[in-house]
mmCIF file of the N, C-alpha and C atoms, coordinates in Angstrom:
data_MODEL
# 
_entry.id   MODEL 
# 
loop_
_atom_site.group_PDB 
_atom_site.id 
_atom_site.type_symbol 
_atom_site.label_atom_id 
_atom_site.label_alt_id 
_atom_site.label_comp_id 
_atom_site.label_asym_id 
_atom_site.label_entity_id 
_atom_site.label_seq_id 
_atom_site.pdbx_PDB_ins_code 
_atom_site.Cartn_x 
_atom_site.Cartn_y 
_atom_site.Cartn_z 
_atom_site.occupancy 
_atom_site.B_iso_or_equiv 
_atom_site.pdbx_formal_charge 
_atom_site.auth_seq_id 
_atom_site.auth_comp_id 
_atom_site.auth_asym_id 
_atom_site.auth_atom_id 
_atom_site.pdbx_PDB_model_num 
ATOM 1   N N  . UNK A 1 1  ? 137.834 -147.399 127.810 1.00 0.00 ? 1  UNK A N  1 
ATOM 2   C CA . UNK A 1 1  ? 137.679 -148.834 127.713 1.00 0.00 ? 1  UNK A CA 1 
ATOM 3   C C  . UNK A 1 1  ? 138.560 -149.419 126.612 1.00 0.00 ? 1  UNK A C  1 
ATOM 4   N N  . UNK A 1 2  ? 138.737 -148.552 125.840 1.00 0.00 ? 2  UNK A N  1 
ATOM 5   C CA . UNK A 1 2  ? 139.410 -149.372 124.671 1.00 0.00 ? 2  UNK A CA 1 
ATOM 6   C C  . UNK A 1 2  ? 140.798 -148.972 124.746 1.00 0.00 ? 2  UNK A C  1 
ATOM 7   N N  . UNK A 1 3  ? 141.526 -148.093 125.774 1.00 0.00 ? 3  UNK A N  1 
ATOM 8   C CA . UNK A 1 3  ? 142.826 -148.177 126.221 1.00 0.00 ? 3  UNK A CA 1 
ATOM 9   C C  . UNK A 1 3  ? 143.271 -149.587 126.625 1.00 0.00 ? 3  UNK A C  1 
ATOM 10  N N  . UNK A 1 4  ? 142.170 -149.129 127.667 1.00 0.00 ? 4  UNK A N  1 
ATOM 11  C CA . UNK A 1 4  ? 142.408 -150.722 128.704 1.00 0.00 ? 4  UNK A CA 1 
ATOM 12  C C  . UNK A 1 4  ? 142.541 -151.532 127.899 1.00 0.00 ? 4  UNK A C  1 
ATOM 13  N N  . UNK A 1 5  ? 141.867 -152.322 127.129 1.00 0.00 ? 5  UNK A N  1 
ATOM 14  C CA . UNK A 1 5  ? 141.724 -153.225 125.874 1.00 0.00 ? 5  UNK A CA 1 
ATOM 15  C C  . UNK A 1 5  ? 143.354 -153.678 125.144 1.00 0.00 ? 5  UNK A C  1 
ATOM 16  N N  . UNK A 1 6  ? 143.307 -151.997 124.943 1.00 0.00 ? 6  UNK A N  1 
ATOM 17  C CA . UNK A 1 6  ? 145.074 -152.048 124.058 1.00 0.00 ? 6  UNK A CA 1 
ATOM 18  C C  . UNK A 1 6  ? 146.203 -152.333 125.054 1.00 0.00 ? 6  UNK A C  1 
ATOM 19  N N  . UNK A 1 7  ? 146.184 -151.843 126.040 1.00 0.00 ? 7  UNK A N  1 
ATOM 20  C CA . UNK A 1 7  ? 146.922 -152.243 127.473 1.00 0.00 ? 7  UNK A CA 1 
ATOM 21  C C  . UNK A 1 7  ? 147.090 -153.667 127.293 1.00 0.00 ? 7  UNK A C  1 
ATOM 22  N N  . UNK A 1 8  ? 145.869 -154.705 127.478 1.00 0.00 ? 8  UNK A N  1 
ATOM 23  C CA . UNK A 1 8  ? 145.919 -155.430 128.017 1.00 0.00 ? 8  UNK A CA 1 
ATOM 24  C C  . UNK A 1 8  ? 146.792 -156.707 126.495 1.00 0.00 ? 8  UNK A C  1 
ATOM 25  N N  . UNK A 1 9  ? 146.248 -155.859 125.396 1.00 0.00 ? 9  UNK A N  1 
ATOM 26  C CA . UNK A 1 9  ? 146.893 -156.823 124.450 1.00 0.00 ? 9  UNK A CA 1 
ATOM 27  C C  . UNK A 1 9  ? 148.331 -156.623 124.298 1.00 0.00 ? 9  UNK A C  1 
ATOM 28  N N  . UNK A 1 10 ? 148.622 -155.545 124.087 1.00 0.00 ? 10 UNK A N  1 
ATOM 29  C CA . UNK A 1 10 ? 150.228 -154.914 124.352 1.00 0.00 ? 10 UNK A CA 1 
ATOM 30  C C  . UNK A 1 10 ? 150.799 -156.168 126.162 1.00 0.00 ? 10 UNK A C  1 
ATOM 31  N N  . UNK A 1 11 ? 150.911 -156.169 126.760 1.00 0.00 ? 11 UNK A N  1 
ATOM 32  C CA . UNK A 1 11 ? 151.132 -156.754 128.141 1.00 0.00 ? 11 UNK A CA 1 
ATOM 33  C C  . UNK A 1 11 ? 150.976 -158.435 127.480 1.00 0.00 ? 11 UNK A C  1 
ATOM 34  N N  . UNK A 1 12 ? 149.703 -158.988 127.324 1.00 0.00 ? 12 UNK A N  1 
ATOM 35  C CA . UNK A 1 12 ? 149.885 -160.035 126.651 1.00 0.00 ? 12 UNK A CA 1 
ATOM 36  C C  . UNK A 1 12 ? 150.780 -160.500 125.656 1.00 0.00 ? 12 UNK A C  1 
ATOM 37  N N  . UNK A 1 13 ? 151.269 -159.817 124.803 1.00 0.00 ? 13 UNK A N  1 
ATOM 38  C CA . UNK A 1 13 ? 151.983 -160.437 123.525 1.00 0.00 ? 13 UNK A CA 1 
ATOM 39  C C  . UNK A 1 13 ? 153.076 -159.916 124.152 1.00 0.00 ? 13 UNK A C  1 
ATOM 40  N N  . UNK A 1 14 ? 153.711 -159.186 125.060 1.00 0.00 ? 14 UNK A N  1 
ATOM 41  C CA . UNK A 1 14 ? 155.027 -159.068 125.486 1.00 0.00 ? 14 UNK A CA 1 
ATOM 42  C C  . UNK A 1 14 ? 155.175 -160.404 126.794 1.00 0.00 ? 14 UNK A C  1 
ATOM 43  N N  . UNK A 1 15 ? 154.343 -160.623 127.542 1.00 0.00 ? 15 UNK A N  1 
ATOM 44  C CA . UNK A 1 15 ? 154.151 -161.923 127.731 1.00 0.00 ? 15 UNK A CA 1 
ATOM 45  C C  . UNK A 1 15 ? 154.536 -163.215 127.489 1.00 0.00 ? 15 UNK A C  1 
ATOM 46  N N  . UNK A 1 16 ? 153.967 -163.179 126.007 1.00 0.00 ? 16 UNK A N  1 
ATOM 47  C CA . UNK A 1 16 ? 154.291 -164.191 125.104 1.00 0.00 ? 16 UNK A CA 1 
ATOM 48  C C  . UNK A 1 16 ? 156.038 -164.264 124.476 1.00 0.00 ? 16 UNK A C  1 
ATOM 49  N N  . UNK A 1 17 ? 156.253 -163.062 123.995 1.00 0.00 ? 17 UNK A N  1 
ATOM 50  C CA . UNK A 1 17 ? 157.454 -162.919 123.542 1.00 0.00 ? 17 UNK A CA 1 
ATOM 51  C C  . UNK A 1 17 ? 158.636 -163.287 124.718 1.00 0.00 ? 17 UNK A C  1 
ATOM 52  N N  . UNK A 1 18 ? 158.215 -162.712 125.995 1.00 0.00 ? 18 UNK A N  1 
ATOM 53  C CA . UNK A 1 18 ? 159.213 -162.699 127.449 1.00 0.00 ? 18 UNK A CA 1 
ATOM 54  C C  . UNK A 1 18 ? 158.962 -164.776 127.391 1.00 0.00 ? 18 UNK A C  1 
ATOM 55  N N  . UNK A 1 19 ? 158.045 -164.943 127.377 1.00 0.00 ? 19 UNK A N  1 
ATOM 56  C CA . UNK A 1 19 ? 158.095 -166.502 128.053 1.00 0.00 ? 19 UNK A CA 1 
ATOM 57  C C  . UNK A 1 19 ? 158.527 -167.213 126.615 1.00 0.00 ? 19 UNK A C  1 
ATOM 58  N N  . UNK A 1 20 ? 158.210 -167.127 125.621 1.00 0.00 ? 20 UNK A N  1 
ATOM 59  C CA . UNK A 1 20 ? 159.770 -167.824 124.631 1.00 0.00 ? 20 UNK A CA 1 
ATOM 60  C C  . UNK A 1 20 ? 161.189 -167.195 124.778 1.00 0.00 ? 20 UNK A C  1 
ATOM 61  N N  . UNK A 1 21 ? 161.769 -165.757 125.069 1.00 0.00 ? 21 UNK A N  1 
ATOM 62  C CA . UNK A 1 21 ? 162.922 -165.702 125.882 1.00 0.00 ? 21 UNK A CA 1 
ATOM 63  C C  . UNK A 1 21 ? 163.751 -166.446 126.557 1.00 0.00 ? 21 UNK A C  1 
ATOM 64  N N  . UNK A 1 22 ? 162.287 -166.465 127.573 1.00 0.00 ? 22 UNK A N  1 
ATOM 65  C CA . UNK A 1 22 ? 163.115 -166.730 128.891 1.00 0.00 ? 22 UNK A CA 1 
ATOM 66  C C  . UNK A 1 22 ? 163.204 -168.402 128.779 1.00 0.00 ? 22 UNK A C  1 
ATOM 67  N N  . UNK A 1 23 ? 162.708 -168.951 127.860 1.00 0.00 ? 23 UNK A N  1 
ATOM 68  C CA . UNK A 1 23 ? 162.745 -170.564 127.741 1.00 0.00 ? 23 UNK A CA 1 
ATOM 69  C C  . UNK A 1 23 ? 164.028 -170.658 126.875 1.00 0.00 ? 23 UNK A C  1 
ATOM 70  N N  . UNK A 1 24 ? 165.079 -169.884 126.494 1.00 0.00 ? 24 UNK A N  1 
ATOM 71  C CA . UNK A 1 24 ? 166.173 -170.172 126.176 1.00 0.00 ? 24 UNK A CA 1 
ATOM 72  C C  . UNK A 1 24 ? 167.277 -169.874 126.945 1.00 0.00 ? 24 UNK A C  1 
ATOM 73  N N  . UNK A 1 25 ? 166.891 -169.035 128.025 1.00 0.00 ? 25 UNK A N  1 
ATOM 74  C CA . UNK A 1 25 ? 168.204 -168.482 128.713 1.00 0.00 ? 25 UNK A CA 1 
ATOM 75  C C  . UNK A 1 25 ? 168.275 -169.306 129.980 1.00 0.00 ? 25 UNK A C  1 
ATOM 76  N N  . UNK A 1 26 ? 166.815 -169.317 130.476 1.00 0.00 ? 26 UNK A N  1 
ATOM 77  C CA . UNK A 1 26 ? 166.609 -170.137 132.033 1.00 0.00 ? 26 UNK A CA 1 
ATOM 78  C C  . UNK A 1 26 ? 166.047 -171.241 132.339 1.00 0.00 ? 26 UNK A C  1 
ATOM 79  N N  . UNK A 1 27 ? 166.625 -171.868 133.450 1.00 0.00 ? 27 UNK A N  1 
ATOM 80  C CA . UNK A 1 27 ? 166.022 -173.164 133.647 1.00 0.00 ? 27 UNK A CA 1 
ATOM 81  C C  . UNK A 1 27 ? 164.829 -173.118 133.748 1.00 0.00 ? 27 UNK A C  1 
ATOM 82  N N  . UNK A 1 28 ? 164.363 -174.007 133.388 1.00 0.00 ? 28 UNK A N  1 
ATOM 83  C CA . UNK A 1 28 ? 162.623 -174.518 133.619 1.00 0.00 ? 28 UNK A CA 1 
ATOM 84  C C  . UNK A 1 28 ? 161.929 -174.266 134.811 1.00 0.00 ? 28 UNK A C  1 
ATOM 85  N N  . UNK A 1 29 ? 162.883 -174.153 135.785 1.00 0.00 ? 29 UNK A N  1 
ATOM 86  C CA . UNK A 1 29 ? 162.091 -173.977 137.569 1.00 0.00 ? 29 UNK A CA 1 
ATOM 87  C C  . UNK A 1 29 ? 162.611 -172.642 138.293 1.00 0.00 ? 29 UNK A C  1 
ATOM 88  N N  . UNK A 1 30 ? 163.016 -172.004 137.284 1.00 0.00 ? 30 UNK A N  1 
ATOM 89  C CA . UNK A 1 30 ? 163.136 -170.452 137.957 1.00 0.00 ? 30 UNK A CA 1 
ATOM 90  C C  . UNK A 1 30 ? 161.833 -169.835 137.353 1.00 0.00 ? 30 UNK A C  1 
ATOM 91  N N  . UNK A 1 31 ? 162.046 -169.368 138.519 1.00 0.00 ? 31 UNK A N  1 
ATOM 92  C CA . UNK A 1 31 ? 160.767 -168.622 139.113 1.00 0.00 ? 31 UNK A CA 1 
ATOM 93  C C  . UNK A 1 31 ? 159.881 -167.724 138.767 1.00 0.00 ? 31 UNK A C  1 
ATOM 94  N N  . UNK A 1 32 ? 160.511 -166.766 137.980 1.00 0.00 ? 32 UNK A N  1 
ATOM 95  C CA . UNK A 1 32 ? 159.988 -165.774 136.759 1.00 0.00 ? 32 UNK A CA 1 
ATOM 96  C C  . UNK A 1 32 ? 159.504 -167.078 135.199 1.00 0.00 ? 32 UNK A C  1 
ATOM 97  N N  . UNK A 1 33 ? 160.121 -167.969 135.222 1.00 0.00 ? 33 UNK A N  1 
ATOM 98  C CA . UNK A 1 33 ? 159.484 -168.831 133.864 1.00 0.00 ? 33 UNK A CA 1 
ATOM 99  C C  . UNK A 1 33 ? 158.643 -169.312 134.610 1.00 0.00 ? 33 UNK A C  1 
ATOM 100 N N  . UNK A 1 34 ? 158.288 -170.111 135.639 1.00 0.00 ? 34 UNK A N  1 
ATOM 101 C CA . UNK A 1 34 ? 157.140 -170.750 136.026 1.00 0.00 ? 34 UNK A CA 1 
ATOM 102 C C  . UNK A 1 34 ? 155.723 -169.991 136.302 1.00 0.00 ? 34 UNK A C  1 
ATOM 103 N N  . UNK A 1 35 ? 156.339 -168.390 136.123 1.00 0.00 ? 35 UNK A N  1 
ATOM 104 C CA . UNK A 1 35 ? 155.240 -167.553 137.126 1.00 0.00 ? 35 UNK A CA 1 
ATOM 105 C C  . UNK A 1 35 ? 154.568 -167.724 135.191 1.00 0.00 ? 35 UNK A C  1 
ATOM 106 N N  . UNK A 1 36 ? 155.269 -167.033 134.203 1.00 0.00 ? 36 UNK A N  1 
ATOM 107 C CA . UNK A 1 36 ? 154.757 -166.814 132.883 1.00 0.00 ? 36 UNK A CA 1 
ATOM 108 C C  . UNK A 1 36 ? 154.328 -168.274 132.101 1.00 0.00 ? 36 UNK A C  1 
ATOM 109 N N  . UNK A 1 37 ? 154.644 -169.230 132.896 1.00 0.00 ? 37 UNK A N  1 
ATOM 110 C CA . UNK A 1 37 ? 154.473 -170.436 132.171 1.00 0.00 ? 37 UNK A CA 1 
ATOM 111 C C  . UNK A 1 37 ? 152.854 -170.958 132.530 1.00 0.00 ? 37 UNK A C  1 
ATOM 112 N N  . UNK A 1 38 ? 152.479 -170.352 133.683 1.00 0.00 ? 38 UNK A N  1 
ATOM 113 C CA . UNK A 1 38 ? 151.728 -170.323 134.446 1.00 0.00 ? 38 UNK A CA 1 
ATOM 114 C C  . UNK A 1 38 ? 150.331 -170.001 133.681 1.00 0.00 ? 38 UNK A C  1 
ATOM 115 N N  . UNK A 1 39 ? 150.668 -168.312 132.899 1.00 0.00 ? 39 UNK A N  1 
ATOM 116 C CA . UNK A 1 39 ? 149.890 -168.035 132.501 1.00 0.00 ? 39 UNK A CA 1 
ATOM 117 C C  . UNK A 1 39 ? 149.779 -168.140 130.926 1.00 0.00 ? 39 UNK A C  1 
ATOM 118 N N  . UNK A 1 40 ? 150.869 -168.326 130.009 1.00 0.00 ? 40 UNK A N  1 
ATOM 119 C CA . UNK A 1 40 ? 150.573 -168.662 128.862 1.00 0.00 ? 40 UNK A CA 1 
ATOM 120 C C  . UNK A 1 40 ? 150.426 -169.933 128.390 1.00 0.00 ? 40 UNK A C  1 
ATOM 121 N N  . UNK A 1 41 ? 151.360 -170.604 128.639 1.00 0.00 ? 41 UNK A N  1 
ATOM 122 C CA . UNK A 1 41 ? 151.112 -172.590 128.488 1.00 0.00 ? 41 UNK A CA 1 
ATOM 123 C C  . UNK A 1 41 ? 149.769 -172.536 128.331 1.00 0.00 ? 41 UNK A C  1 
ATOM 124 N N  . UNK A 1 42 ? 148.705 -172.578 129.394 1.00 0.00 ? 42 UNK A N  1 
ATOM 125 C CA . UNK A 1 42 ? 147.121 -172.873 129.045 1.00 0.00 ? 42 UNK A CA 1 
ATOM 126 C C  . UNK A 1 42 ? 146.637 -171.772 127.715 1.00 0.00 ? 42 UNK A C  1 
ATOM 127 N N  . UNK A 1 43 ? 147.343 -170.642 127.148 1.00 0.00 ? 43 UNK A N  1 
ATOM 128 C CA . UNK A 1 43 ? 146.715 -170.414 125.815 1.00 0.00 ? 43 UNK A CA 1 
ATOM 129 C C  . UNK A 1 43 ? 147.630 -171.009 124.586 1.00 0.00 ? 43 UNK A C  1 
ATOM 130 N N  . UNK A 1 44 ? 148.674 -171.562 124.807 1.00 0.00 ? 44 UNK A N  1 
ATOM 131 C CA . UNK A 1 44 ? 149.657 -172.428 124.241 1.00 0.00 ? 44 UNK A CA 1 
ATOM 132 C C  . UNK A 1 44 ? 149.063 -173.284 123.706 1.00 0.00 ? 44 UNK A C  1 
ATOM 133 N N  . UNK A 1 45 ? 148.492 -174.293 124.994 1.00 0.00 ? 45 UNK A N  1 
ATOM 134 C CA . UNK A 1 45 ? 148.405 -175.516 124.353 1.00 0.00 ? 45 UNK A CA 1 
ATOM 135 C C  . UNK A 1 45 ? 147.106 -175.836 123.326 1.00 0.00 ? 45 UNK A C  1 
ATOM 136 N N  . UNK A 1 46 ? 145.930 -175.301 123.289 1.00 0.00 ? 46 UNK A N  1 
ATOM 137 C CA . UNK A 1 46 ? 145.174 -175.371 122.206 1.00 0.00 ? 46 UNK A CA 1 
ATOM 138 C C  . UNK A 1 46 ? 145.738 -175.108 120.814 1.00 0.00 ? 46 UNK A C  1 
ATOM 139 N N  . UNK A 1 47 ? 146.782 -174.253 120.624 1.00 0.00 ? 47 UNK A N  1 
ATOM 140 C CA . UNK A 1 47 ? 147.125 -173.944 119.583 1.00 0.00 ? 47 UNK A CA 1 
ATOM 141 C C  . UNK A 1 47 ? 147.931 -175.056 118.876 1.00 0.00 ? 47 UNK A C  1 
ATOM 142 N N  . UNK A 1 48 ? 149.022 -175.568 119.983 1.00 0.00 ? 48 UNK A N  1 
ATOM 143 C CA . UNK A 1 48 ? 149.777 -177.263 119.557 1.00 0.00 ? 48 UNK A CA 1 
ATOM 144 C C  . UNK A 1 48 ? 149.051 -177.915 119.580 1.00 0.00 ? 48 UNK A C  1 
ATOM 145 N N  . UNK A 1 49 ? 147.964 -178.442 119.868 1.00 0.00 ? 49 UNK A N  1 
ATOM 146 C CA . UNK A 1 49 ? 147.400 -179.599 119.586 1.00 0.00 ? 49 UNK A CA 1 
ATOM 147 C C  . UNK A 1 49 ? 146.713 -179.514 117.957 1.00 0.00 ? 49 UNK A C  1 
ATOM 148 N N  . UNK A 1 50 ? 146.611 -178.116 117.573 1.00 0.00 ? 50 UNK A N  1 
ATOM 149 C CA . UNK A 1 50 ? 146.124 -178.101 116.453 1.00 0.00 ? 50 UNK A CA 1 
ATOM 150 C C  . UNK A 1 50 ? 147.212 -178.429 115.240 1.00 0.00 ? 50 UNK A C  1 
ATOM 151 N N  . UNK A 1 51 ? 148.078 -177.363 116.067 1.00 0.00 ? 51 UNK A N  1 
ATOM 152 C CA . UNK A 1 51 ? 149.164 -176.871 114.691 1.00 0.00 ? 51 UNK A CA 1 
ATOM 153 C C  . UNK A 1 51 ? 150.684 -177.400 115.747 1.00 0.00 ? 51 UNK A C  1 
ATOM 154 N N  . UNK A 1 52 ? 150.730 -178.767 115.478 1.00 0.00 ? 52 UNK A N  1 
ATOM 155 C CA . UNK A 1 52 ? 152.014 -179.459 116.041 1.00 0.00 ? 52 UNK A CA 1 
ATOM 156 C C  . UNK A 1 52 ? 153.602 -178.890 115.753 1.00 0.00 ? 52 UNK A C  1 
ATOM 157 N N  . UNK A 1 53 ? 154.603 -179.037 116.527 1.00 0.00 ? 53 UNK A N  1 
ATOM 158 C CA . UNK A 1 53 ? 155.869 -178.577 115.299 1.00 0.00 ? 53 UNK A CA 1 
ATOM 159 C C  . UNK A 1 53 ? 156.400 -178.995 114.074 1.00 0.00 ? 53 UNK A C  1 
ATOM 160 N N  . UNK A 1 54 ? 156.558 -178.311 113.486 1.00 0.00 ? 54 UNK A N  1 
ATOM 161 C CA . UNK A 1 54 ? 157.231 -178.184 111.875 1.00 0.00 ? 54 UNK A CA 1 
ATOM 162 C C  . UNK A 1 54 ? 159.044 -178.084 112.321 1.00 0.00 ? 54 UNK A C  1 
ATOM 163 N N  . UNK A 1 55 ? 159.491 -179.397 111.809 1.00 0.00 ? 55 UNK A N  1 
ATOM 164 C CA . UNK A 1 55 ? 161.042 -179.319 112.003 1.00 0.00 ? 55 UNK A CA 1 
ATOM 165 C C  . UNK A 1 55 ? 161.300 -179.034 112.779 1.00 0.00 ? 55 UNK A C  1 
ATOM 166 N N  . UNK A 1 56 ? 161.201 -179.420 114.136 1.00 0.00 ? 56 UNK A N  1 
ATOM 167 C CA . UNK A 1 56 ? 161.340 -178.802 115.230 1.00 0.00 ? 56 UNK A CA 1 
ATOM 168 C C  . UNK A 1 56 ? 161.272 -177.194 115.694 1.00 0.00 ? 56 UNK A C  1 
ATOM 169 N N  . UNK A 1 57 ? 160.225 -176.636 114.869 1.00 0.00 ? 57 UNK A N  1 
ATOM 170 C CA . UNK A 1 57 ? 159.984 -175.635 115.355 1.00 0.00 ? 57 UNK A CA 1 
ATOM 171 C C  . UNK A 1 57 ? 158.573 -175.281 115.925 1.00 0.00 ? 57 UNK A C  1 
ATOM 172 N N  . UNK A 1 58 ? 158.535 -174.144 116.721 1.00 0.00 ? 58 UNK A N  1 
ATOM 173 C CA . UNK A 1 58 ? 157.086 -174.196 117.736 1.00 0.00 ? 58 UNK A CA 1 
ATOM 174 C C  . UNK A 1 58 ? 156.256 -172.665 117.096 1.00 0.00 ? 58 UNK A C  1 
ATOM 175 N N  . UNK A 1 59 ? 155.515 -172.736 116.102 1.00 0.00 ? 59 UNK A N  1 
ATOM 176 C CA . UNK A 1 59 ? 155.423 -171.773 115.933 1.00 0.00 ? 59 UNK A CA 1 
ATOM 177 C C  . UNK A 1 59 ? 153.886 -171.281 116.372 1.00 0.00 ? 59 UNK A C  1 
ATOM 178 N N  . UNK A 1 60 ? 153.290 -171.957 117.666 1.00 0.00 ? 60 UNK A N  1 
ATOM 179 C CA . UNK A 1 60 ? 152.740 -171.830 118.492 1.00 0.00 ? 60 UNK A CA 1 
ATOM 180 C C  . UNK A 1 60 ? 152.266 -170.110 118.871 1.00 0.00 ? 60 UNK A C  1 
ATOM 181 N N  . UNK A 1 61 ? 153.868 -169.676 120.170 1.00 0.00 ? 61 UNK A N  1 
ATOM 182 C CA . UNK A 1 61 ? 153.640 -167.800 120.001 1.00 0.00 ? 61 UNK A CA 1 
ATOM 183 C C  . UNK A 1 61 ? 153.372 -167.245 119.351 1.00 0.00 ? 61 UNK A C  1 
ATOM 184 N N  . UNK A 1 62 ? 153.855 -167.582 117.795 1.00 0.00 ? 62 UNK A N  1 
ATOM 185 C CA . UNK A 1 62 ? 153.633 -166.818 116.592 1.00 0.00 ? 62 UNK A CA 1 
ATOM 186 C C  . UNK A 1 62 ? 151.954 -166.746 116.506 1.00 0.00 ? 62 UNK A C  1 
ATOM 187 N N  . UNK A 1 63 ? 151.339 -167.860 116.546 1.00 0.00 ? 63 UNK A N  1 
ATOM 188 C CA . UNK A 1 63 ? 150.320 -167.591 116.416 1.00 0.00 ? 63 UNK A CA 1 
ATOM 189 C C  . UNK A 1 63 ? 149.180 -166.737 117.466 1.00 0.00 ? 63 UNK A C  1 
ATOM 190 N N  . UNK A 1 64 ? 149.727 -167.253 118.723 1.00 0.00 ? 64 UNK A N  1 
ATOM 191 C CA . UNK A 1 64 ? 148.689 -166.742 119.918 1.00 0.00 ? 64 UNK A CA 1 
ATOM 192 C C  . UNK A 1 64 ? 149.137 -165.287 119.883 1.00 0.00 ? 64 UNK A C  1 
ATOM 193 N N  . UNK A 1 65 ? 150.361 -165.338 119.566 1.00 0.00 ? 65 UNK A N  1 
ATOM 194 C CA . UNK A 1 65 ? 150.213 -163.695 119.199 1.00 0.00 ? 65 UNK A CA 1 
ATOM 195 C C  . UNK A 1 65 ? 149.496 -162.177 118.059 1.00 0.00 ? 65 UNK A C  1 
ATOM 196 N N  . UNK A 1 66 ? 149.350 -163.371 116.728 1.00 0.00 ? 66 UNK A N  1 
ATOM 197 C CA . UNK A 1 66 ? 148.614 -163.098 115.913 1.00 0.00 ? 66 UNK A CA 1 
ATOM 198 C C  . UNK A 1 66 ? 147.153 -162.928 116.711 1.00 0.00 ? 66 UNK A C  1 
ATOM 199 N N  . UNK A 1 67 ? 146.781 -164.022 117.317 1.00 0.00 ? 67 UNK A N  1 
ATOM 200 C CA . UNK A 1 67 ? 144.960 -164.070 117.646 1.00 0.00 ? 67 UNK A CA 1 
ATOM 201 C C  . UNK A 1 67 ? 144.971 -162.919 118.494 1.00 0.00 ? 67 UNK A C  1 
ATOM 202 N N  . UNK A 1 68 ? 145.930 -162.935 119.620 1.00 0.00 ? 68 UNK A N  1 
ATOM 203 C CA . UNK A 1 68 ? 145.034 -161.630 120.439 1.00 0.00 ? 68 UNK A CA 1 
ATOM 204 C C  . UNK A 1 68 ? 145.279 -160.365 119.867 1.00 0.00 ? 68 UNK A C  1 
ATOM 205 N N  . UNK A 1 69 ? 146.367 -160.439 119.160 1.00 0.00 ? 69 UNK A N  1 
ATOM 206 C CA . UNK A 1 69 ? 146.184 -158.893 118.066 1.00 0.00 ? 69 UNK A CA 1 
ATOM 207 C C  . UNK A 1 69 ? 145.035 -158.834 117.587 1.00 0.00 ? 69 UNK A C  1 
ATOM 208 N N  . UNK A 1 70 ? 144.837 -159.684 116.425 1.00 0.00 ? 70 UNK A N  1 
ATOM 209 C CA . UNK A 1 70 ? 143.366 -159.966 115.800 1.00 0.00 ? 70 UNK A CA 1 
ATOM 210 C C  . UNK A 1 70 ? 141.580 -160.069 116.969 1.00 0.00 ? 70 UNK A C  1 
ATOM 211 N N  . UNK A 1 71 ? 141.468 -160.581 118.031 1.00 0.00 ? 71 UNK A N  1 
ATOM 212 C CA . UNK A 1 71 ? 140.780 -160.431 118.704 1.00 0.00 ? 71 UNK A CA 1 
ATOM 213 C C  . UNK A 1 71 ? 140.771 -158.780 119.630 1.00 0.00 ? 71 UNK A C  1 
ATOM 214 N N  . UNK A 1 72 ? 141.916 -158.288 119.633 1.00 0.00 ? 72 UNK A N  1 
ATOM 215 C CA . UNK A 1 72 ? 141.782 -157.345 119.986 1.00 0.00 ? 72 UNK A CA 1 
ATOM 216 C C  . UNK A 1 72 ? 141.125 -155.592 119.388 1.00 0.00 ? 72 UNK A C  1 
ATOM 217 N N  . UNK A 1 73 ? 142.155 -156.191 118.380 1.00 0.00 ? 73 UNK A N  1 
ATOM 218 C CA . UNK A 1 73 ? 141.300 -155.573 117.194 1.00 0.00 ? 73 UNK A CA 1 
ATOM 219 C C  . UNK A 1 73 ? 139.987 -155.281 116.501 1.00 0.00 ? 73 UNK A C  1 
ATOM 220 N N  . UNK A 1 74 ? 139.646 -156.646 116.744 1.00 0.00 ? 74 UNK A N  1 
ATOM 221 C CA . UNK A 1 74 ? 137.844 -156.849 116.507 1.00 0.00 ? 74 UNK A CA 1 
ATOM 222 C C  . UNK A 1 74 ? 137.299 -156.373 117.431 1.00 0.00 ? 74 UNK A C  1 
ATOM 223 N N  . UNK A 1 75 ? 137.606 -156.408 118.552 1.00 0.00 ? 75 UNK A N  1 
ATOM 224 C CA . UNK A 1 75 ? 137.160 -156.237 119.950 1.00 0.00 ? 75 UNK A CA 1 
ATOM 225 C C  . UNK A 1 75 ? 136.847 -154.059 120.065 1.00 0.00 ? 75 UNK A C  1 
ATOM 226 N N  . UNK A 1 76 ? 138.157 -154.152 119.749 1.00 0.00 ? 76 UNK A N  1 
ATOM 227 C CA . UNK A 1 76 ? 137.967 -152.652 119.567 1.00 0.00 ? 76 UNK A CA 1 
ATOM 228 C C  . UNK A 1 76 ? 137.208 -151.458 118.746 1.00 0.00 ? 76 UNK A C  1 
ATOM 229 N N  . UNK A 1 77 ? 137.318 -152.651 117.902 1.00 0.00 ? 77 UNK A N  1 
ATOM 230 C CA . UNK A 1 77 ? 136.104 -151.925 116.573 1.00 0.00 ? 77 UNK A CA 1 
ATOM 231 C C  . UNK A 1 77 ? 134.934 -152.088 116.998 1.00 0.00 ? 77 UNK A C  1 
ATOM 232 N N  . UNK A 1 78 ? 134.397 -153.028 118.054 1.00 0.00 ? 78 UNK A N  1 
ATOM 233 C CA . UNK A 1 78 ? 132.693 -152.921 118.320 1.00 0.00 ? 78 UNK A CA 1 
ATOM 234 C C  . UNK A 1 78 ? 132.457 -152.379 119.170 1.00 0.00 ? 78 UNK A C  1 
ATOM 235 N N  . UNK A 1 79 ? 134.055 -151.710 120.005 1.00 0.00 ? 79 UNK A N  1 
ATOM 236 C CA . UNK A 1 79 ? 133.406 -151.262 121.151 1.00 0.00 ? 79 UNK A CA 1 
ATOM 237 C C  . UNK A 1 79 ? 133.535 -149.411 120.684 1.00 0.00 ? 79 UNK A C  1 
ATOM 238 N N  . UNK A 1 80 ? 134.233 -149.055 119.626 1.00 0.00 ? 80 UNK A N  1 
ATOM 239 C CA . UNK A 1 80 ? 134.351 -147.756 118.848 1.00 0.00 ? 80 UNK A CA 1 
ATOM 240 C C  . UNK A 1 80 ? 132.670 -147.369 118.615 1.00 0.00 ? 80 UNK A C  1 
ATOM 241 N N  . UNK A 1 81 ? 131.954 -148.291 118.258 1.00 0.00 ? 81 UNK A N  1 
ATOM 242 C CA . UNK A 1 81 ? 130.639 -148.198 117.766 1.00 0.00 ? 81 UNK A CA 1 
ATOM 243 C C  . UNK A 1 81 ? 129.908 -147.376 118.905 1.00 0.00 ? 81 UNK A C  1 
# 
């Protein structure tokens, strides 16, 4: 269970990292960004509404990537128990 767990956070934060990538190389309506936009944008946007950009920067991923490390982490320690 707690593979799966690490699986699933590993896959997520490469996720995250692939869909800020791919928002510099490719248009907005190809098909691989819309599929990932799909699924991270909705954990995106709670995070901008909190923590807006700084100088035009989005440091948004940075964070959702921090939380599911950190949630995963926690996650794993109660299920070690």
């Amino acid at each position: 269970m707690i593979e799966l767990l690490r699986l699933l956070v590993n896959v997520l934060t490469w996720m995250v990292i692939l869909h800020v990538v791919m928002s510099y190389f490719l248009p907005p309506y190809h098909v691989l960004r819309e599929g990932l936009e799909r699924i991270i944008e909705p954990l995106l946007s709670p995070i901008r509404r909190i923590m807006p950009p700084v100088a035009g920067l989005d440091f948004s991923p940075l964070v959702l990537i921090l939380l599911i490390n950190l949630l995963g982490n926690m996650l794993a320690n109660l299920l070690s128990f």
